[in-house]
C-alpha positions in Angstrom: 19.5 1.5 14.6 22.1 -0.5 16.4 26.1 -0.5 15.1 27.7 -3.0 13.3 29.3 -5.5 15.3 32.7 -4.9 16.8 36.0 -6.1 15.2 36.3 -10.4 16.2 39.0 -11.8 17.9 42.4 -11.0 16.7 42.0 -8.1 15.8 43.5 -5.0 17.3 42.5 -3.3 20.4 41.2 0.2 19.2 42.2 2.8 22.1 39.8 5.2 22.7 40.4 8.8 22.4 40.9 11.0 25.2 38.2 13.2 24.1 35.5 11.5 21.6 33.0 14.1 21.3 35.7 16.9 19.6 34.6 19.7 21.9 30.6 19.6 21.3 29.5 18.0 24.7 27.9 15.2 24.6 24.2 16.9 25.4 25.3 19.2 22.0 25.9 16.3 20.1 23.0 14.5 21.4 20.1 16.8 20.8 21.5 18.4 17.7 19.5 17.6 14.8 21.7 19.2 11.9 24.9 18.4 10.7 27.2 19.9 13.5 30.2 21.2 10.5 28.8 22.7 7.8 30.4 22.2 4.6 32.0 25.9 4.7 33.5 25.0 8.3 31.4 26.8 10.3 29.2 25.5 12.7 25.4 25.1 13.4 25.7 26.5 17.4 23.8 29.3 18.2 24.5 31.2 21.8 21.7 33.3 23.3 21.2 35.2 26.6 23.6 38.3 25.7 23.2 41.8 24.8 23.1 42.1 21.0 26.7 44.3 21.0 27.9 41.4 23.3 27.9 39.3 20.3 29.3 41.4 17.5 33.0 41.8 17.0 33.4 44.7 14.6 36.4 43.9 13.8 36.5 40.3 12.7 33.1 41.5 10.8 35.6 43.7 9.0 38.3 41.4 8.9 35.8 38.4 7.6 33.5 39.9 5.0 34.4 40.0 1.5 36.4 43.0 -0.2 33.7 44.2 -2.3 31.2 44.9 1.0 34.0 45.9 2.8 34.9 48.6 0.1 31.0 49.0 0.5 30.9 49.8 4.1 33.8 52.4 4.0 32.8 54.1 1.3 29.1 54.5 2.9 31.0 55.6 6.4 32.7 58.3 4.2 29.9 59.6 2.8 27.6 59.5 6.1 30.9 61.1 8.6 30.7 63.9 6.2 27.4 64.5 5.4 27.0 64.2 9.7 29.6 67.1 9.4 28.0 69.3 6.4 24.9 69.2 8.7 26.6 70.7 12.0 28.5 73.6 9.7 24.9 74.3 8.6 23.5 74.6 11.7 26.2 76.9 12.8 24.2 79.2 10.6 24.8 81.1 6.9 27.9 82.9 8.0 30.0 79.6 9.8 31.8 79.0 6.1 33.3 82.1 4.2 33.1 81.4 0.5 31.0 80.6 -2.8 27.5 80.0 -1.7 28.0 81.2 1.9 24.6 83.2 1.7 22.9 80.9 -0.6 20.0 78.4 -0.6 20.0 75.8 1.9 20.8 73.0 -0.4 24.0 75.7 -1.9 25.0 76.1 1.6 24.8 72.4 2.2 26.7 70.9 -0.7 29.2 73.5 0.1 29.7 72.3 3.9 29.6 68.7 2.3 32.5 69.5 0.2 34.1 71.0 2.5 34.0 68.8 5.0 35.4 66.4 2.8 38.6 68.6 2.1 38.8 68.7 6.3 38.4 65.2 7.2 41.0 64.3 3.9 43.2 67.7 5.0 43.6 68.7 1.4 42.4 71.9 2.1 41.6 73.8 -1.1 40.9 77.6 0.7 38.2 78.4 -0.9 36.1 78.2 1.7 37.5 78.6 5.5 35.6 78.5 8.8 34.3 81.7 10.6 33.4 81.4 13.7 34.3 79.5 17.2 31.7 77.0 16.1 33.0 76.5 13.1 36.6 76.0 13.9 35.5 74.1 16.9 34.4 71.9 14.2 36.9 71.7 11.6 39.1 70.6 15.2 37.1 68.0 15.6 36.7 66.8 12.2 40.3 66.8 11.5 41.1 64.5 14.6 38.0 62.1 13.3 40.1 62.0 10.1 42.9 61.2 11.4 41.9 58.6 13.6 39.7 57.2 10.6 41.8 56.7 8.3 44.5 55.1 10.8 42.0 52.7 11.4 40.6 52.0 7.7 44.1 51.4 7.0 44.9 49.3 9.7 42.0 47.1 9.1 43.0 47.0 5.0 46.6 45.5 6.2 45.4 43.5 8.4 42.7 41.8 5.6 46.0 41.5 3.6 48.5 39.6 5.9 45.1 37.7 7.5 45.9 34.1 5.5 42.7 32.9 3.5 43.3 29.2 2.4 41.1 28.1 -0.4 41.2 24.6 0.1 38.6 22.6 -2.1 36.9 19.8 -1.1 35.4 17.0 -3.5 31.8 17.3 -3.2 31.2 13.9 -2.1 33.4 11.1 -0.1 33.5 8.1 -1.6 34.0 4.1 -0.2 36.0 2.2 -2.7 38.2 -0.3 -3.8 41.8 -0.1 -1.9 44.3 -2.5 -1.4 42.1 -5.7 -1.7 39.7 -4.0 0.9 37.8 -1.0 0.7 38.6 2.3 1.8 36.4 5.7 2.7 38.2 8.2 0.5 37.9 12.0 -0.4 39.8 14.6 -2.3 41.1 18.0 -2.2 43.1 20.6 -3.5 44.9 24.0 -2.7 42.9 26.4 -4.9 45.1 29.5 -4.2 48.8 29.9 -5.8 50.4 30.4 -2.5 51.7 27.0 -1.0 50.9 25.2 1.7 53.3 22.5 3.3 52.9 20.4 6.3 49.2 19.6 5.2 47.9 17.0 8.2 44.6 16.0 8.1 42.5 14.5 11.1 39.1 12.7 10.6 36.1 11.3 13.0 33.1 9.9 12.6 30.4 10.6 14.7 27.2 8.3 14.7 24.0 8.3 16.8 23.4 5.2 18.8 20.2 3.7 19.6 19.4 5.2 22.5 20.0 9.0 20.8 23.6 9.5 21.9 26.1 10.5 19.9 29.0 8.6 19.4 32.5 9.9 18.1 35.4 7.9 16.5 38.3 8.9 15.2 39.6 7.3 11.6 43.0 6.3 11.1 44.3 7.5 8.1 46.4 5.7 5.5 48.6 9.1 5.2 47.6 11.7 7.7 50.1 14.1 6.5 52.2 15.1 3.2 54.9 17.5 3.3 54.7 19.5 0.1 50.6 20.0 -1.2 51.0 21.0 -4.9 48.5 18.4 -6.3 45.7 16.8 -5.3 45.6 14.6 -2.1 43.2 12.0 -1.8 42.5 11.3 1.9 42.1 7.3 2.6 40.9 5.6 5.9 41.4 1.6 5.0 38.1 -0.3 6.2 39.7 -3.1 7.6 39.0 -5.7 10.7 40.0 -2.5 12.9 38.3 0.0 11.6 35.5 2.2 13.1 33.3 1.9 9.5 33.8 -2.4 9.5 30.2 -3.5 8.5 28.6 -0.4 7.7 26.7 0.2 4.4 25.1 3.2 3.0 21.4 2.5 4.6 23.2 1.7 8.5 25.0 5.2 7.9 22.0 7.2 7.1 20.1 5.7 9.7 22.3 6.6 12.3 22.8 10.3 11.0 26.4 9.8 10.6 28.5 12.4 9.7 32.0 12.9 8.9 34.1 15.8 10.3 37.5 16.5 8.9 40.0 19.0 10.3 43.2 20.4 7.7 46.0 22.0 9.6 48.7 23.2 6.9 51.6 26.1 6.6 50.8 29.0 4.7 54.4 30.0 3.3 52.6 33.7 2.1 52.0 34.7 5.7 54.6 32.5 7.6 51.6 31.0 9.7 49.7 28.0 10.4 45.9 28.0 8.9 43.0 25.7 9.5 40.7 24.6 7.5 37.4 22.8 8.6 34.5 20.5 6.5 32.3 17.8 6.8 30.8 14.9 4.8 27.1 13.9 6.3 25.9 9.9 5.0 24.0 10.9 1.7 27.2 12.2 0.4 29.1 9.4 0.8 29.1 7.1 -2.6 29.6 3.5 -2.0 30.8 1.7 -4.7 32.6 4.4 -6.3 36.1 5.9 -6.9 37.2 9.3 -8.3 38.3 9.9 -11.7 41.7 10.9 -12.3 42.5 14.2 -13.1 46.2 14.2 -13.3 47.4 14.7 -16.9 51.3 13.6 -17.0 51.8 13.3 -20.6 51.6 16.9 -21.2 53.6 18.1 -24.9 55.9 20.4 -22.4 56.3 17.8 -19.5 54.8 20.1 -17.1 52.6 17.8 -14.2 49.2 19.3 -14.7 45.8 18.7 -12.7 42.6 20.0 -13.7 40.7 21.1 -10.6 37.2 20.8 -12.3 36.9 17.2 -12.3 38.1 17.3 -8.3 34.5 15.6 -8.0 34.2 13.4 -10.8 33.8 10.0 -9.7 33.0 6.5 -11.9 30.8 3.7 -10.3 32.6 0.3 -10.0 31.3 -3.4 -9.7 30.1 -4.2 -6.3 
């Protein structure tokens, strides 16, 4: 599969950019059979030859996964921390906790050192039962600076999830190349799905393409608007195909055949948490609709004048004559 021929005469030089490939390498780029941005953002790279705590970061594992496993996880650390500490008070033997069930069955003498425990590690400290014992107090020391420290760092890690910004930026699910100014244009949409607002949206996109000979290729598309200031609709990001432009010549069949894929990068303040977020995604060939344009979902003529856009029909798109 060759590219389509290069702009004729008169038109614009296109300058190259300083670095093509984005960051993947060109060997990366070239032997990679997937897309290389998933649609989420993340990105199909796997790295091998470390130790497998060499690759885990605890705490952006904490910071990342969703609330409900999160609540999960602490809730199971709870319940193991003290049932780890209901076991050592047990094997300090019948007479380590003075109380109810101090000389009872094992599973009596058990649930009471779980209980227990629990009142140590959250120093609530009923006084029903008390330690007896060096052992015993050796371990309600311990326990209470395992508390302590716990609980500094559950809550530290809860804040932390809180300010951490989380952009919900939708995209449409496919791109689309349609009419645009008595040319065509490759087009897609999206849409700030949370209620916080983002400003300074700037979008950057590229095109990378495999040549004949296997090697990736990367071009950056200039955009008809690369930024907007204020982001409370929908935007719909346009590259005009013109004489100029990267995609010049290319139909549906040259794109697939060449693996192309289209990487889009969203840079954008998050007024919530005063910082800037990124957000990453990617269009491969088959989901790019040629001879299409999306459906309007802006509804103006609402009874109270309010500017309303319905973010269910960000993907609707209606075929047009070739």
């Amino acid at each position: 599969m060759t590219r389509p021929d290069t702009p004729q005469l008169g038109a614009p030089p296109r300058e190259a950019p300083e670095n093509p490939d984005l960051g993947f390498g060109g060997v990366v780029a070239a032997r990679s059979r997937r897309r290389l941005l998933n649609r989420d953002g993340s990105f199909n790279v796997e790295r091998t030859g470390l130790r497998f705590f060499e690759t885990i970061s605890f705490y952006h594992f904490l910071l990342t996964v969703t609330w409900p496993r999160f609540l999960a996880l602490a809730a199971a650390g709870y319940v193991a921390i003290n049932s780890v500490f209901a076991a050592a008070y047990v094997a300090c033997g019948p007479g380590a906790l003075a109380g109810p069930d101090a000389g009872g069955t094992l599973a009596a003498r058990f649930a009471q050192a779980f209980f227990f425990s629990v009142q140590t590690l959250a120093t609530i400290g009923y006084g029903r039962v008390s330690p007896d014992g060096l052992a015993a107090n050796v371990l309600v020391a311990v326990e209470s600076l395992v508390g302590l420290l716990g609980f500094a760092v559950v809550a530290g890690i809860g804040f932390a999830r809180f300010a951490r910004p989380n952009p919900q930026v939708i995209f449409s699910r496919l791109a689309v190349v349609a009419p645009y100014q008595g040319i065509t244009g490759f087009m897609f949409r999206l849409a700030n799905a949370r209620s916080s607002q983002l400003v300074e949206v700037e979008a950057k996109v590229s095109m990378s393409w495999r040549g004949p000979d296997g090697k990736r290729e990367f071009d950056e598309l200039p955009l008809e608007r690369h930024r907007v200031a204020f982001f409370p609709l929908s935007w719909t990001v346009v590259h005009p195909i013109d004489i100029a432009s990267p995609l010049f010549g290319w139909t549906a069949e040259q794109l697939r055949a060449s693996d192309a894929e289209f990487l889009i990068l969203l840079s954008a303040y998050d007024e919530t948490s005063a910082q800037t977020v990124h957000v990453r995604s990617s269009y491969k060939a088959d989901e790019v609709a040629f001879g299409a344009k999306f459906r309007s979902i802006l509804d103006a003529a609402s009874p109270d004048g309010v500017v309303r856009i319905d973010i269910r029909g960000i993907s609707d798109i209606d075929r047009v004559a070739g």
